[in-house]
C-alpha positions as semicolon CSV with decimal commas, in nm:
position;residue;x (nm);y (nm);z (nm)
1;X;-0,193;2,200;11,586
2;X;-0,082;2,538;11,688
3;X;0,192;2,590;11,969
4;X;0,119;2,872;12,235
5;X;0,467;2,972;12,418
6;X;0,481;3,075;12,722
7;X;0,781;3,098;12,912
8;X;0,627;3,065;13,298
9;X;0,524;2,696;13,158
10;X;0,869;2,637;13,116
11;X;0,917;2,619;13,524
12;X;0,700;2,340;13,502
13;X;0,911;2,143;13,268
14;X;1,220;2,236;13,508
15;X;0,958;2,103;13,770
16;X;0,886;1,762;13,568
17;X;1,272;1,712;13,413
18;X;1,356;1,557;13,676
19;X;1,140;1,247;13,690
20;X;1,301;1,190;13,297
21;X;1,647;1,216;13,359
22;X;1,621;0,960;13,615
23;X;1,396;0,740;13,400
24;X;1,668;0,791;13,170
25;X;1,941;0,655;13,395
26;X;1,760;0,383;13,567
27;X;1,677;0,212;13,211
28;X;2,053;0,294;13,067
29;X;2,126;0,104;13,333
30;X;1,889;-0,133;13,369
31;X;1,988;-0,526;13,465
32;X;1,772;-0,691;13,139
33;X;1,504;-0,612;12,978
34;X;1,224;-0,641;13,174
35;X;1,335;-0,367;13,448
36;X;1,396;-0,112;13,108
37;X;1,018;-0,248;12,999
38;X;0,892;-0,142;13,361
39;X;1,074;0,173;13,384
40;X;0,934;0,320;13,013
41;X;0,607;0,207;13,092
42;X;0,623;0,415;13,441
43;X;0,740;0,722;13,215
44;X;0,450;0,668;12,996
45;X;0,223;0,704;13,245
46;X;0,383;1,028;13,416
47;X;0,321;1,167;13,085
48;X;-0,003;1,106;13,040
49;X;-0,060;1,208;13,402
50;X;0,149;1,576;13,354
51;X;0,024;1,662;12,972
52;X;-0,330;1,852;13,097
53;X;-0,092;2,134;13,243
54;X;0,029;2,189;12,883
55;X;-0,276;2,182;12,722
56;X;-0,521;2,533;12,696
57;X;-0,816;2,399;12,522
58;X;-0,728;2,180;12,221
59;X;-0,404;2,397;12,189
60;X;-0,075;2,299;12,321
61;X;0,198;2,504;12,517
62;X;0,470;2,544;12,522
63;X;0,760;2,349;12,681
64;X;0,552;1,991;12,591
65;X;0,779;1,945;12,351
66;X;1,094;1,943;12,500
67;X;0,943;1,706;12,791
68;X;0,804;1,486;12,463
69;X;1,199;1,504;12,357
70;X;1,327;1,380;12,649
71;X;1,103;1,073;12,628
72;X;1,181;0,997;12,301
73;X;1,572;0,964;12,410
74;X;1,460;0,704;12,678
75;X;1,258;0,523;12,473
76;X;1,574;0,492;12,241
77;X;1,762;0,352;12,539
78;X;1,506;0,020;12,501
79;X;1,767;-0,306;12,435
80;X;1,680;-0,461;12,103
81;X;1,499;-0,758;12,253
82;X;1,193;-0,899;12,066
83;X;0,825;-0,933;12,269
84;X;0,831;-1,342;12,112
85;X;1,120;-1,575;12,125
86;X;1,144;-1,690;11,822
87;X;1,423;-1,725;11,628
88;X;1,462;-1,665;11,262
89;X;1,477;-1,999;11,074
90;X;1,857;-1,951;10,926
91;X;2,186;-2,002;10,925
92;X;2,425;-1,894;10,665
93;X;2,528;-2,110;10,441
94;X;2,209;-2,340;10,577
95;X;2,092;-2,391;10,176
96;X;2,242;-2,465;9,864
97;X;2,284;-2,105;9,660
98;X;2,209;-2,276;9,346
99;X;1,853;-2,218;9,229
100;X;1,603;-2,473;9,362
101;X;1,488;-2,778;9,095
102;X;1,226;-2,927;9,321
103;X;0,845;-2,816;9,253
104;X;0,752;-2,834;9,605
105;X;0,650;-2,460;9,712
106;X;0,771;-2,477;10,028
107;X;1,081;-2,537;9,928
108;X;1,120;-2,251;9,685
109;X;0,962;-2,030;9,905
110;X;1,203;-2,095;10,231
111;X;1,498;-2,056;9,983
112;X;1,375;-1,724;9,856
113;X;1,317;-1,638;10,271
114;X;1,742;-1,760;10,311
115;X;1,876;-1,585;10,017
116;X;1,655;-1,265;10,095
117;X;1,814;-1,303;10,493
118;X;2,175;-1,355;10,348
119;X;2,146;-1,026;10,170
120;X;2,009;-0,866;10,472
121;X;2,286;-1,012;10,664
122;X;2,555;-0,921;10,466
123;X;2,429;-0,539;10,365
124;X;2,422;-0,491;10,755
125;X;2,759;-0,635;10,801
126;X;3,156;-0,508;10,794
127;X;3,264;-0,743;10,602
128;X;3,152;-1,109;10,464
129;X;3,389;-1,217;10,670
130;X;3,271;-1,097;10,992
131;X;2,865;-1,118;10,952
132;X;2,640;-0,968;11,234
133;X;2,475;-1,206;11,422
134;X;2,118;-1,207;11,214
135;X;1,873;-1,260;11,511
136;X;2,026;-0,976;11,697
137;X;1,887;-0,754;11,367
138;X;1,597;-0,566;11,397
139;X;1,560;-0,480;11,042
140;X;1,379;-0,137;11,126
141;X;1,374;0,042;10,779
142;X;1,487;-0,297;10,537
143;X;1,151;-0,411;10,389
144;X;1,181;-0,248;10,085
145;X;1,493;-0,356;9,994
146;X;1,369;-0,716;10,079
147;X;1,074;-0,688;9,914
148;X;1,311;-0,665;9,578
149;X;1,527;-0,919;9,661
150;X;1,222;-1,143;9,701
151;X;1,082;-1,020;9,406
152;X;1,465;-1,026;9,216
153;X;1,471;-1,376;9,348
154;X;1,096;-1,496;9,247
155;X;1,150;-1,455;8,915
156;X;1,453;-1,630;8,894
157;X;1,178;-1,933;8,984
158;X;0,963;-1,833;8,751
159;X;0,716;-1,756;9,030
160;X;0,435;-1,478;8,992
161;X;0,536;-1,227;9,250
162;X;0,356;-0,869;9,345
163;X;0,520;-0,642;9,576
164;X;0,271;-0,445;9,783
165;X;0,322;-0,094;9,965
166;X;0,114;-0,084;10,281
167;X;0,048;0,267;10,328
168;X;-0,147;0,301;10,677
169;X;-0,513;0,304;10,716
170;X;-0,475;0,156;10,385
171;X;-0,461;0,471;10,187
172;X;-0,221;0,757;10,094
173;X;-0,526;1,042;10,226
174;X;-0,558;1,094;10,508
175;X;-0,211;1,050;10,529
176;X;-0,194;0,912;10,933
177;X;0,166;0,968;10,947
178;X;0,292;1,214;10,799
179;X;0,391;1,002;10,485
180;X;0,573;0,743;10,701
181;X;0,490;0,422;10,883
182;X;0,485;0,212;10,528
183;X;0,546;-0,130;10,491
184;X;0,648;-0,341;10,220
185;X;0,513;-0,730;10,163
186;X;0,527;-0,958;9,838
187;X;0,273;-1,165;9,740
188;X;0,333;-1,509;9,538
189;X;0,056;-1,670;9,366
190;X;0,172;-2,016;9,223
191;X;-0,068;-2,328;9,184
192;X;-0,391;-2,096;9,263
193;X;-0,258;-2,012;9,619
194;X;-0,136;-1,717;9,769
195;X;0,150;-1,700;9,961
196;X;0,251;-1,403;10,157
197;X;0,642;-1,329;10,217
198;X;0,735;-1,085;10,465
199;X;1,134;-1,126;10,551
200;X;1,143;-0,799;10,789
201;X;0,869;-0,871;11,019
202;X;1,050;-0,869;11,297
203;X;1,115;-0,505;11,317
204;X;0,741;-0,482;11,475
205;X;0,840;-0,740;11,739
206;X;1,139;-0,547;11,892
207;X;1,069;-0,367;12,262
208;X;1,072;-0,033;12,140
209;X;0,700;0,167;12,059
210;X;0,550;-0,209;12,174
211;X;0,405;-0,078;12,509
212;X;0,030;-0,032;12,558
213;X;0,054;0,265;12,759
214;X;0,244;0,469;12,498
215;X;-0,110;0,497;12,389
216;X;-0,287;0,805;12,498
217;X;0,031;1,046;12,448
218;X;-0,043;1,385;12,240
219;X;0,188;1,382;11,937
220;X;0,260;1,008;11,936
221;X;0,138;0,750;11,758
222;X;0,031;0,447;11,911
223;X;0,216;0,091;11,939
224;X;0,384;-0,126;11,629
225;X;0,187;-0,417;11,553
226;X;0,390;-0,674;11,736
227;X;0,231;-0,599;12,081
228;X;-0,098;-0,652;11,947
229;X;-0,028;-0,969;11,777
230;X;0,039;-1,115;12,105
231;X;-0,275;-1,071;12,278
232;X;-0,470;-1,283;12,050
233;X;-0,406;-1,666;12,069
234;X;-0,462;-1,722;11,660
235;X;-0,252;-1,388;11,592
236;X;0,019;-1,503;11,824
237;X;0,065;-1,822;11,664
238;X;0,070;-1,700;11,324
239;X;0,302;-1,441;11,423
240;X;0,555;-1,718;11,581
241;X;0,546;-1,874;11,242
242;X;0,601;-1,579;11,026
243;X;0,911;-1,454;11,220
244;X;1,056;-1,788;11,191
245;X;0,990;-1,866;10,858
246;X;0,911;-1,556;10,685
247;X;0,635;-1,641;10,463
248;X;0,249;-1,782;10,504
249;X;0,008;-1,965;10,291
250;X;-0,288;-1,701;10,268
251;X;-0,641;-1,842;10,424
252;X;-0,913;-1,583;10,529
253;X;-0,786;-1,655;10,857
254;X;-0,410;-1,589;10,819
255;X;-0,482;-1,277;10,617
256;X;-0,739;-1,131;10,860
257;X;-0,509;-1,224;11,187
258;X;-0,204;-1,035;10,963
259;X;-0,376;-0,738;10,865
260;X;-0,546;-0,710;11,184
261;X;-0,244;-0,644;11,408
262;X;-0,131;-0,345;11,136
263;X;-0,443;-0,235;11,137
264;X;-0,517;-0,167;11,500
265;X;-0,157;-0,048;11,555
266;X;-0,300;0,255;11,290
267;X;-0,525;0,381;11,604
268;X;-0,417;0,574;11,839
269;X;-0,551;0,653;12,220
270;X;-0,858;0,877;12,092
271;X;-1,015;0,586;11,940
272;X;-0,966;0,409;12,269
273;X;-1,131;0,686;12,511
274;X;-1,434;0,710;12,239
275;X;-1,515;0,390;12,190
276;X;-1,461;0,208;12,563
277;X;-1,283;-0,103;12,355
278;X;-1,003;-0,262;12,474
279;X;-1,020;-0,587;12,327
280;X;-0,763;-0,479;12,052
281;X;-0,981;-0,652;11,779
282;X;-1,147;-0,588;11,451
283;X;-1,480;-0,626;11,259
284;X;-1,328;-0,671;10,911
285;X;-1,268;-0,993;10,728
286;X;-1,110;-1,092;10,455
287;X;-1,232;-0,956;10,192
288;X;-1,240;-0,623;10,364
289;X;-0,862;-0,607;10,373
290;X;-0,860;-0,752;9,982
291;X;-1,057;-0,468;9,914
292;X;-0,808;-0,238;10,121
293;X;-0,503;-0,351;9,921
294;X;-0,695;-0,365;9,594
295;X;-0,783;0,057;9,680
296;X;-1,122;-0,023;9,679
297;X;-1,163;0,093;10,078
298;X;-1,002;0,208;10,365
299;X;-0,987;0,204;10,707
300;X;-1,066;0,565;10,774
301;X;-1,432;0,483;10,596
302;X;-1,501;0,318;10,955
303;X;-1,302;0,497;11,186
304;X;-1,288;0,864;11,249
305;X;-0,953;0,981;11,094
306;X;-0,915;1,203;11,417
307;X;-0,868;0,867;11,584
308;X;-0,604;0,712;11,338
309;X;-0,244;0,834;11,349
310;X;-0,071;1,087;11,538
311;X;-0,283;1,175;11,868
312;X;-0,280;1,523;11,814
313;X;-0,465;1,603;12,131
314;X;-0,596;1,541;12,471
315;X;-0,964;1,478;12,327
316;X;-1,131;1,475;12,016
317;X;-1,213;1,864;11,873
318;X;-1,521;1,774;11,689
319;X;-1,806;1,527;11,824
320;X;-1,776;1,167;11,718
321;X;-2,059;0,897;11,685
């Protein structure tokens, strides 16, 4: 999207600065959480409320972007506090590091969770001697590197293992953001089940990007999945047991509640102010999203890719059903 400067816009920025670098201080230092929470949400709104004045049709001016800037240092200010209290199932040294001789599943599959959370641990640690405490980890940026030691660790078992690369909207074109916002998941089969192990979930849970009102903002995307896993009962609950556990027996259930919450966290505000739906849901099943991770469809089939990804402006530029 082109940038028009201007340099009498930038007296509005000096007029707007203001209201950031106190949002700035008063979430610094905030008390706990929930006063930081408030305050980012208030500065989400402001922006919203101030971004027509940079706008001159579907073009934006200049000076937005130093204002978008300054709210992307407050955001950064967010403690690393999670939206569900739930506490990773581990301890180190919790399971025995020789490799597993029951046949039960669950068994194999927890130890494959611990020794994939030990490495994690200790990679984002000093020293082995003085480990990071792992539930204060967010784990932004790991799953890769998990998803290898899973898969490293699976066939150690003997166990069938596929890593997957989620690429958002469930396809590398369009590409929503800008070639990032990726995720990486392995998939077991064993016994003709499905088991899905995902040892960095967590990262989606933590406060930053997980307010509702960042949606809306020109040149943002929209929220991680985490915040929209928790306003659906079944999503919640699965949710609660993947961050604790780190893996989940696949059931057309589990796997649409789990690909839902990535899938609406790929819209952004447009889709929102088209379509009058709040309810954060979906209309695909099951075998939609096998079909999505087998390359056979995507997301942006259904939706408009003007409403995916990065809001790039205030409305959408061409008409949309």
């Amino acid at each position: 999207m082109k940038r028009i400067r201007d340099d009498r816009l930038w007296l509005r920025v000096e007029k707007y600065l203001p209201y950031f670098q106190n949002s700035y201080e008063k979430i610094k230092t905030a008390k706990n959480s929930d006063i930081a929470y408030a305050e980012i949400e208030n500065l989400y709104l402001f922006m919203k409320a101030i971004t027509p004045d940079f706008f001159k049709g579907h073009q934006i001016q200049g000076g937005y972007n130093y204002l978008k800037s300054r709210l992307l240092d407050c955001e950064l200010l967010l403690p690393n506090e999670f939206l569900i209290d739930v506490n990773p199932n581990y301890e180190y040294g919790m399971m025995s590091e020789r490799i597993p001789t029951s046949e039960c599943i669950e068994y194999k599959l927890n130890w494959i969770v611990y020794k994939t959370r030990k490495y994690l641990q200790t990679k984002n640690s000093l020293t082995d001697r003085k480990l990071v405490d792992f539930n204060k980890l967010t784990l932004d940026n790991e799953c890769e590197n998990a998803s290898k030691k899973v898969a490293e660790l699976s066939k150690m078992l003997g166990l069938e293992c596929q890593i997957i690369k989620l690429y958002p909207g469930y396809s590398k074109n369009p590409e929503l953001f800008e070639g990032n916002g990726f995720h990486f998941i392995c998939i077991i089969n064993y016994d003709n089940e499905k088991y899905i192990i995902d040892p960095t979930y967590r990262q989606y849970f933590t406060l930053l990007q997980n307010n509702l009102e960042r949606l809306g903002i020109v040149d943002f995307s929209g929220c991680r999945p985490g915040i929209f896993m928790t306003t659906n009962y079944y999503r919640q609950k699965l949710a609660k047991t993947i961050l604790k556990n780190g893996w989940f027996i696949v059931t057309d259930g589990n796997l649409k509640n789990y690909f839902d919450g990535f899938t609406i966290s790929y819209r952004n505000g447009l889709y929102y102010q088209v379509t009058q739906d709040y309810s954060y849901t979906t209309s695909y099943s099951a075998n939609d999203y096998i079909n999505f991770l087998n390359g056979l469809d995507k997301q942006a089939n259904y939706e408009d890719e003007e409403l995916l990804g990065f809001q790039r402006t205030l409305t959408p530029i061409k008409k949309l059903k």
